[in-house]
PyMOL CGO cylinders between C-alpha atoms (Angstrom):
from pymol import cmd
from pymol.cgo import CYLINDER

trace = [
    CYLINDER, -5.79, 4.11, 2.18, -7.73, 1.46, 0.00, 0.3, 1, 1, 1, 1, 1, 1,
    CYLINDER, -7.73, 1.46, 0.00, -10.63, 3.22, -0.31, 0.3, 1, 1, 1, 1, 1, 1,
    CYLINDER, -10.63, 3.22, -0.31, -8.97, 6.43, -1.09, 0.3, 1, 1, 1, 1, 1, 1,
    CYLINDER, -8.97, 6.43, -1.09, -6.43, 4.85, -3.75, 0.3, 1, 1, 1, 1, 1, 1,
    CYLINDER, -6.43, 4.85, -3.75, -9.62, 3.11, -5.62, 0.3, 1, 1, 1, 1, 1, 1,
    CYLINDER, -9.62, 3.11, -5.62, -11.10, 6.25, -5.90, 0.3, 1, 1, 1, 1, 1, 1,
    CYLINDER, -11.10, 6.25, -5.90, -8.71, 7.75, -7.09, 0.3, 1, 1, 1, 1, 1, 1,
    CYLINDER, -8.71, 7.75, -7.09, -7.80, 5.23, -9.24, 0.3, 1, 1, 1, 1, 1, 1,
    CYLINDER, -7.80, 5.23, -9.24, -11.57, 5.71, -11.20, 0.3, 1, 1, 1, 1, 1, 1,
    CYLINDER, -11.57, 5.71, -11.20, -11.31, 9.05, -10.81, 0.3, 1, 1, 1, 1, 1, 1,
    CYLINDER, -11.31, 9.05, -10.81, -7.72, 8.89, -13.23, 0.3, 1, 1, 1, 1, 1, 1,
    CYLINDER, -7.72, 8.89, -13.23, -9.61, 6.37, -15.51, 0.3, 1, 1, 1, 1, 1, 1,
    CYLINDER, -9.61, 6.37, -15.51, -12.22, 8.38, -15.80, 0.3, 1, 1, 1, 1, 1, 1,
    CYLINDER, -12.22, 8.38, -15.80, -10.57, 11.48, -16.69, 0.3, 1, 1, 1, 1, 1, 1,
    CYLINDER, -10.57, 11.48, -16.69, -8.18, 9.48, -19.57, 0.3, 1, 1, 1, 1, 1, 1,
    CYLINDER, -8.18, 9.48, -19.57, -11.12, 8.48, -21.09, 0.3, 1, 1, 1, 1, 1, 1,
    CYLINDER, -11.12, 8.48, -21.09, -12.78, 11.50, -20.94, 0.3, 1, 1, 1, 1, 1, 1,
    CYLINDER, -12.78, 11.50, -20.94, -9.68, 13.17, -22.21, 0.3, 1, 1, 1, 1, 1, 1,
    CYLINDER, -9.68, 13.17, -22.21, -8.92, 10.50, -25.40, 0.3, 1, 1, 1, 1, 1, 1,
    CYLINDER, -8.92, 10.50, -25.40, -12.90, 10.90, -26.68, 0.3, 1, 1, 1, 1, 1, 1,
    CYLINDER, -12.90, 10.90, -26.68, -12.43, 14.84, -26.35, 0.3, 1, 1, 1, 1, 1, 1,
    CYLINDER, -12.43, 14.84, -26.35, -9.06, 14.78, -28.48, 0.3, 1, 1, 1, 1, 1, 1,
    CYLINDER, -9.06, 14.78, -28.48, -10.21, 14.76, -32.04, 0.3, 1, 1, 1, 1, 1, 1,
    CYLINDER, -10.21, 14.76, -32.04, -12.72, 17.24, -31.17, 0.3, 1, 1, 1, 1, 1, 1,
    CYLINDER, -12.72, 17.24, -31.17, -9.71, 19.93, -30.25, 0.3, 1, 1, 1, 1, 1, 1,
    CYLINDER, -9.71, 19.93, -30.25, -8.97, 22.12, -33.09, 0.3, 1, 1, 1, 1, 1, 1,
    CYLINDER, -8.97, 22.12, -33.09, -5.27, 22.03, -32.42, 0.3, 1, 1, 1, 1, 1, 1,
    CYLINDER, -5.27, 22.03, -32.42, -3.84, 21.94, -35.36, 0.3, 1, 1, 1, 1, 1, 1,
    CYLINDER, -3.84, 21.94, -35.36, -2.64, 18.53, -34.64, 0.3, 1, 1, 1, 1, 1, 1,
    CYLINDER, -2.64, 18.53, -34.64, -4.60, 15.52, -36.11, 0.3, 1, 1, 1, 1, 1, 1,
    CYLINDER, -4.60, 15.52, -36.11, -5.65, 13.49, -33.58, 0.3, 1, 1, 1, 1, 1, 1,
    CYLINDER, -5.65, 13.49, -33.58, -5.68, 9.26, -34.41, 0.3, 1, 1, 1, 1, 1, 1,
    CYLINDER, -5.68, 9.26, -34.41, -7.88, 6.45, -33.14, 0.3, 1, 1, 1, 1, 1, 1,
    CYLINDER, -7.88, 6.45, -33.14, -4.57, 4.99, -31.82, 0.3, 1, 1, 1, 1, 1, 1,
    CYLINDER, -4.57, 4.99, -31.82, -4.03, 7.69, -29.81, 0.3, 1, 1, 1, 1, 1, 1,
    CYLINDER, -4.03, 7.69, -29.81, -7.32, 8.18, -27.97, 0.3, 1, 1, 1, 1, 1, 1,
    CYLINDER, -7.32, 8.18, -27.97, -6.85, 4.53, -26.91, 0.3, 1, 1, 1, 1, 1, 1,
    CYLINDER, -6.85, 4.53, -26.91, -3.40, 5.32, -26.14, 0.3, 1, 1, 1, 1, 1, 1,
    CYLINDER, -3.40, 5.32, -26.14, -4.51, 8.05, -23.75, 0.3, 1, 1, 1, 1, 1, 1,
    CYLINDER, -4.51, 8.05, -23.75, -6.94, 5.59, -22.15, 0.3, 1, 1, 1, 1, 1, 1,
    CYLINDER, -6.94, 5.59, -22.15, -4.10, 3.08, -21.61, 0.3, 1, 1, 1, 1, 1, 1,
    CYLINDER, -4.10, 3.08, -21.61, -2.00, 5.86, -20.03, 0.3, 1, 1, 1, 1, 1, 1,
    CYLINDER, -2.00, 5.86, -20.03, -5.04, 6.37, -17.67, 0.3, 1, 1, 1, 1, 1, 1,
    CYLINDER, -5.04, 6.37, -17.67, -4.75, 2.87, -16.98, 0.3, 1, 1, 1, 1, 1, 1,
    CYLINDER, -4.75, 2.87, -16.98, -1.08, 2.68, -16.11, 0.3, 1, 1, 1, 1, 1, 1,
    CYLINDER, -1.08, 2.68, -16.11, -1.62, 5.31, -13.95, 0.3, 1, 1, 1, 1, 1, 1,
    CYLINDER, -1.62, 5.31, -13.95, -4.38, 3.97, -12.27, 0.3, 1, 1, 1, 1, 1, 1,
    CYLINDER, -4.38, 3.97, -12.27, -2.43, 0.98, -11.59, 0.3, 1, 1, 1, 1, 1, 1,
    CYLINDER, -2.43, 0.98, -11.59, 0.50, 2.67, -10.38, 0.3, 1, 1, 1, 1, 1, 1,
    CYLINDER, 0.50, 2.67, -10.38, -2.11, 4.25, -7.64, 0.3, 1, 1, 1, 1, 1, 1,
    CYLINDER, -2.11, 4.25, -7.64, -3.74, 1.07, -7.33, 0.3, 1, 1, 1, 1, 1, 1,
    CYLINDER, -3.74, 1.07, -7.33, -0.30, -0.02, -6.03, 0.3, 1, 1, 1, 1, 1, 1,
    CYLINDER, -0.30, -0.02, -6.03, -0.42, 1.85, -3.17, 0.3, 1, 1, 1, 1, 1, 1,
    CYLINDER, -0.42, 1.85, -3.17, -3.84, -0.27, -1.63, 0.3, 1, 1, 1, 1, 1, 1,
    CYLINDER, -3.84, -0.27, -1.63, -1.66, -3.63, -1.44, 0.3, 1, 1, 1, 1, 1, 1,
    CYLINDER, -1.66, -3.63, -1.44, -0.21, -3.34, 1.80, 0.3, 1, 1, 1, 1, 1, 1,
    CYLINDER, -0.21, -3.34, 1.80, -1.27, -6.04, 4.15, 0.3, 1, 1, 1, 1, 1, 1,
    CYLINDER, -1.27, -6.04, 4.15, 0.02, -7.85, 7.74, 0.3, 1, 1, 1, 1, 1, 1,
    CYLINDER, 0.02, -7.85, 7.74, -1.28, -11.35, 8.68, 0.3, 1, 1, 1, 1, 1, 1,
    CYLINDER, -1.28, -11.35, 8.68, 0.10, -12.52, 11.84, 0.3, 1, 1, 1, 1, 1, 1,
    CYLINDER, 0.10, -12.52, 11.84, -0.17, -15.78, 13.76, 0.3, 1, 1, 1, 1, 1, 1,
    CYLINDER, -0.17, -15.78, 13.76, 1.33, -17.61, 16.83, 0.3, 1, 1, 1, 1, 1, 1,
    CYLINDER, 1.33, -17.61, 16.83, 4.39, -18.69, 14.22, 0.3, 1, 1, 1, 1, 1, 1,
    CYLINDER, 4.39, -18.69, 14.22, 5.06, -15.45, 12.62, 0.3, 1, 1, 1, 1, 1, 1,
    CYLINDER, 5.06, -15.45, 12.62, 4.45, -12.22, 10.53, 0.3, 1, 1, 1, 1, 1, 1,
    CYLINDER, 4.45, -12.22, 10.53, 3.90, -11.80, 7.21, 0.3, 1, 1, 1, 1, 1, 1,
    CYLINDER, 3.90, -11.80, 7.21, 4.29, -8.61, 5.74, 0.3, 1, 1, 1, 1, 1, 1,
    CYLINDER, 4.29, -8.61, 5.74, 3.19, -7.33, 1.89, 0.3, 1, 1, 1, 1, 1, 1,
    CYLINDER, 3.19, -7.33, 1.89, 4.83, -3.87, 1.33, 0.3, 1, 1, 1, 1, 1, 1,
    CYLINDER, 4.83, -3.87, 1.33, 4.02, -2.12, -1.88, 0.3, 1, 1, 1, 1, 1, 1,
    CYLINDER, 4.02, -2.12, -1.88, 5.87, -4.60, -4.01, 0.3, 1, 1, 1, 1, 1, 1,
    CYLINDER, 5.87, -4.60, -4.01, 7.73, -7.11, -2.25, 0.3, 1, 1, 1, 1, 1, 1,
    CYLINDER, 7.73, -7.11, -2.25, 6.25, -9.93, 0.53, 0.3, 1, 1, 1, 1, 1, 1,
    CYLINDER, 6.25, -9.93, 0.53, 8.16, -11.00, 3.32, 0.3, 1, 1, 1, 1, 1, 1,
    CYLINDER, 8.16, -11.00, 3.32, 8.05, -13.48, 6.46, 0.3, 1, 1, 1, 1, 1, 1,
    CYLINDER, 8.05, -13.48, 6.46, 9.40, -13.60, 9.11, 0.3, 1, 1, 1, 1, 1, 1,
    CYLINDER, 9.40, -13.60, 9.11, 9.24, -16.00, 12.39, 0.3, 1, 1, 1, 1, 1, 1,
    CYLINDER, 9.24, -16.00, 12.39, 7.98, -14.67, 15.90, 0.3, 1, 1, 1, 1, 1, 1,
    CYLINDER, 7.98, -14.67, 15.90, 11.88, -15.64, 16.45, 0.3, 1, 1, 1, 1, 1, 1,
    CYLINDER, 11.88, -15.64, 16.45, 13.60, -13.42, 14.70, 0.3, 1, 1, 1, 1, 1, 1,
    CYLINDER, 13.60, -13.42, 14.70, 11.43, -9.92, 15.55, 0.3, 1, 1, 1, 1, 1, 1,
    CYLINDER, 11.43, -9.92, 15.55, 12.81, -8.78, 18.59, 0.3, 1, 1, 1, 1, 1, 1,
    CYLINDER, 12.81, -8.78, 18.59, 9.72, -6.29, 18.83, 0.3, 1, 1, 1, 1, 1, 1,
    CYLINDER, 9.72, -6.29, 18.83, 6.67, -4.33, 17.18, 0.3, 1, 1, 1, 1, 1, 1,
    CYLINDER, 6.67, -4.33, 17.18, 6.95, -0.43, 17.62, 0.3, 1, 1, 1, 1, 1, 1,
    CYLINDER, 6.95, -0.43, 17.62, 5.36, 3.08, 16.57, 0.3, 1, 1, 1, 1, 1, 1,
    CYLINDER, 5.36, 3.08, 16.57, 8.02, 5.59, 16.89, 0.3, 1, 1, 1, 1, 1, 1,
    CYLINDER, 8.02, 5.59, 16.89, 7.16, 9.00, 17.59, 0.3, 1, 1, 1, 1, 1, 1,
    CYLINDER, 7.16, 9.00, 17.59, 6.45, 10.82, 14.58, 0.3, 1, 1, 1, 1, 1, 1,
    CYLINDER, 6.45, 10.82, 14.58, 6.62, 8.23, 12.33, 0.3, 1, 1, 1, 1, 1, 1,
    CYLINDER, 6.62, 8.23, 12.33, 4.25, 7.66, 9.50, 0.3, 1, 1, 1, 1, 1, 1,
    CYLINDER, 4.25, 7.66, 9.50, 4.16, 3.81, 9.76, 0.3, 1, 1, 1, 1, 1, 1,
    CYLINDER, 4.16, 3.81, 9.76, 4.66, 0.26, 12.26, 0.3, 1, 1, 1, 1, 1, 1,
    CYLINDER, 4.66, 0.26, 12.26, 7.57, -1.14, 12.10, 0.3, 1, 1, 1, 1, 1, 1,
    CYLINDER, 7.57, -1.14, 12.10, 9.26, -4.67, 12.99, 0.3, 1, 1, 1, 1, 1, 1,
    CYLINDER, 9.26, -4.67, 12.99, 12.43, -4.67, 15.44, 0.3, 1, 1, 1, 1, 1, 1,
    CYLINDER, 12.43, -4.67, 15.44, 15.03, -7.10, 13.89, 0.3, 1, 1, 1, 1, 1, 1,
    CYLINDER, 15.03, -7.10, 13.89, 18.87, -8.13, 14.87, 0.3, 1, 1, 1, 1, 1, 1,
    CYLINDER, 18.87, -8.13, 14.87, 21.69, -5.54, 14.57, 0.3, 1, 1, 1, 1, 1, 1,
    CYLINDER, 21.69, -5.54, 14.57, 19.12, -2.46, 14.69, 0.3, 1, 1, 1, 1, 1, 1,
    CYLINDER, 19.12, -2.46, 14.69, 17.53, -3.36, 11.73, 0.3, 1, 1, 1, 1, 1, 1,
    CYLINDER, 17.53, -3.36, 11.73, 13.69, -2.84, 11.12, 0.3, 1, 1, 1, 1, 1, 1,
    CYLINDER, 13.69, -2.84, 11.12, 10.92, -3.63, 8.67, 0.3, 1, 1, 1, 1, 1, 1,
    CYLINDER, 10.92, -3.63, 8.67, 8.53, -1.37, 7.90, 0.3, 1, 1, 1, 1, 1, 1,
    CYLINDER, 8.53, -1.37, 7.90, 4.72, -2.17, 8.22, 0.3, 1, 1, 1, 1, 1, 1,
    CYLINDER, 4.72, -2.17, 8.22, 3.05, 0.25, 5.45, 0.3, 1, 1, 1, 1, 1, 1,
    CYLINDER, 3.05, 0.25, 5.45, -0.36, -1.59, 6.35, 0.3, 1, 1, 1, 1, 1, 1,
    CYLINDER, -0.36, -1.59, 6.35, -0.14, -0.26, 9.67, 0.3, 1, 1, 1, 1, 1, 1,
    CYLINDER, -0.14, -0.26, 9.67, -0.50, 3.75, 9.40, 0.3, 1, 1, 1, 1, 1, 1,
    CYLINDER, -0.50, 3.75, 9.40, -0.40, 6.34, 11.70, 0.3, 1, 1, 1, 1, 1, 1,
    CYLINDER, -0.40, 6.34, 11.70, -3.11, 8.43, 9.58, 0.3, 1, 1, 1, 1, 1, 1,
    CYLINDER, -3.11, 8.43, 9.58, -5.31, 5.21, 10.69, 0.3, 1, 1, 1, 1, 1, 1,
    CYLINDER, -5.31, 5.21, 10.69, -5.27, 6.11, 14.09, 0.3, 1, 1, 1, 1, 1, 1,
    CYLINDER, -5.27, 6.11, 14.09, -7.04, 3.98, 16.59, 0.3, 1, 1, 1, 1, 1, 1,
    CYLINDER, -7.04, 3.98, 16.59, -7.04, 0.63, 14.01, 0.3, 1, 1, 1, 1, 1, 1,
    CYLINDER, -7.04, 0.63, 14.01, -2.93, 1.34, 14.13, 0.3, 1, 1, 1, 1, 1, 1,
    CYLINDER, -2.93, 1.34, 14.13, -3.57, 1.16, 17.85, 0.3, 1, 1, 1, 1, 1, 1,
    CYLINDER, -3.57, 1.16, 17.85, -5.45, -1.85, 17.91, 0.3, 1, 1, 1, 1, 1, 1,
    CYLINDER, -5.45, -1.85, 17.91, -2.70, -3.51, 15.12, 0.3, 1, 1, 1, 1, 1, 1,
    CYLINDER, -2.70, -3.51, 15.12, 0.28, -2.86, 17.26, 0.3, 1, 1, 1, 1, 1, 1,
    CYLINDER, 0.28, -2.86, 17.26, -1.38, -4.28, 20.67, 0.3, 1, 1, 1, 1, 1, 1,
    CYLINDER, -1.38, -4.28, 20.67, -2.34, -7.21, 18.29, 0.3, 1, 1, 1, 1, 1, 1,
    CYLINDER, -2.34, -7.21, 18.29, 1.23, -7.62, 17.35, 0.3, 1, 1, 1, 1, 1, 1,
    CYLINDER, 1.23, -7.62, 17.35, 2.55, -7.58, 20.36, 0.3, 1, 1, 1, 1, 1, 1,
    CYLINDER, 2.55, -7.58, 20.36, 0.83, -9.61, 21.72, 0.3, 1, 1, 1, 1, 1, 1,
    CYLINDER, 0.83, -9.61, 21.72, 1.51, -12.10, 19.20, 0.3, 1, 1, 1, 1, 1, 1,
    CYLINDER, 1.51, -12.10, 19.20, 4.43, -11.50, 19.88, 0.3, 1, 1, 1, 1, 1, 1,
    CYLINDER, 4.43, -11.50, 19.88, 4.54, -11.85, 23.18, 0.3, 1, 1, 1, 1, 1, 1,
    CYLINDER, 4.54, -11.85, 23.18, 2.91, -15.09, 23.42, 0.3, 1, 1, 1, 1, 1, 1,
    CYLINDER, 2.91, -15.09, 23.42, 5.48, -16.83, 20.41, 0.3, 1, 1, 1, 1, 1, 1,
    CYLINDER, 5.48, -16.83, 20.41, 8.24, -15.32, 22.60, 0.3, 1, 1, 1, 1, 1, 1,
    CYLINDER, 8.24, -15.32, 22.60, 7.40, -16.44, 26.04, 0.3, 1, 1, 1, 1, 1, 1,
    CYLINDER, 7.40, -16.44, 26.04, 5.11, -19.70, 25.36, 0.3, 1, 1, 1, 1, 1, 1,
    CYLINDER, 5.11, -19.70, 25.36, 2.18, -18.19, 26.55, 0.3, 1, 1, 1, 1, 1, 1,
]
cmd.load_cgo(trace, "trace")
């Protein structure tokens, strides 16, 4: 997911820029500005951003806890208060078992990642495991 949201990410920039030194070029019938070739570039960059926010995902996990940075938000929480790690069937992401059938989602963890969302999960659990029972 990183690698494919930096490229695309250039590949937007790219295009913007290529797009705002084109404009005055266009017979139109509009007149094209300075300010707005660099305001299509800075469009190009918003956008890029806005795909750039889709490579922040991340877990770190130790023996006290998880810590887990969505798209926006980060959150922690202690070994204590997960009551497990699971993978439902079809779904497109991990999630964290909490009280009162709640659950956080894990967008670092996806299913698309196959074998690596394998190895996360066992990691997780066993993590887990080991806060839980004192291992």
């Amino acid at each position: 997911m990183v690698v494919t949201a930096w490229a695309c990410a250039v590949v937007v920039v790219v295009f913007f820029v290529i797009v705002a030194f084109l404009m005055p070029s266009e017979n139109t019938g509009v007149i094209f500005r300075p300010v707005d070739q660099v305001s299509m570039a800075l469009i190009g960059a918003f956008v890029a951003g806005g795909i750039l926010l889709m490579a922040r995902p991340r877990v770190r996990a130790d023996d006290t806890g998880v810590e887990v940075r969505n798209v926006i938000f980060t959150r922690w929480f202690d070994w204590g208060e997960i009551y497990g790690v699971s993978f439902p069937d079809g779904a497109s992401s991990a999630r964290l078992e909490l009280p009162d059938d709640e659950y956080f989602t894990i967008l670092a963890v996806q299913a698309v990642d196959r074998g690596r969302a394998v190895r996360a999960v066992r990691t997780l659990r066993d993590l887990h495991r080991r806060a839980v029972l004192g291992d």
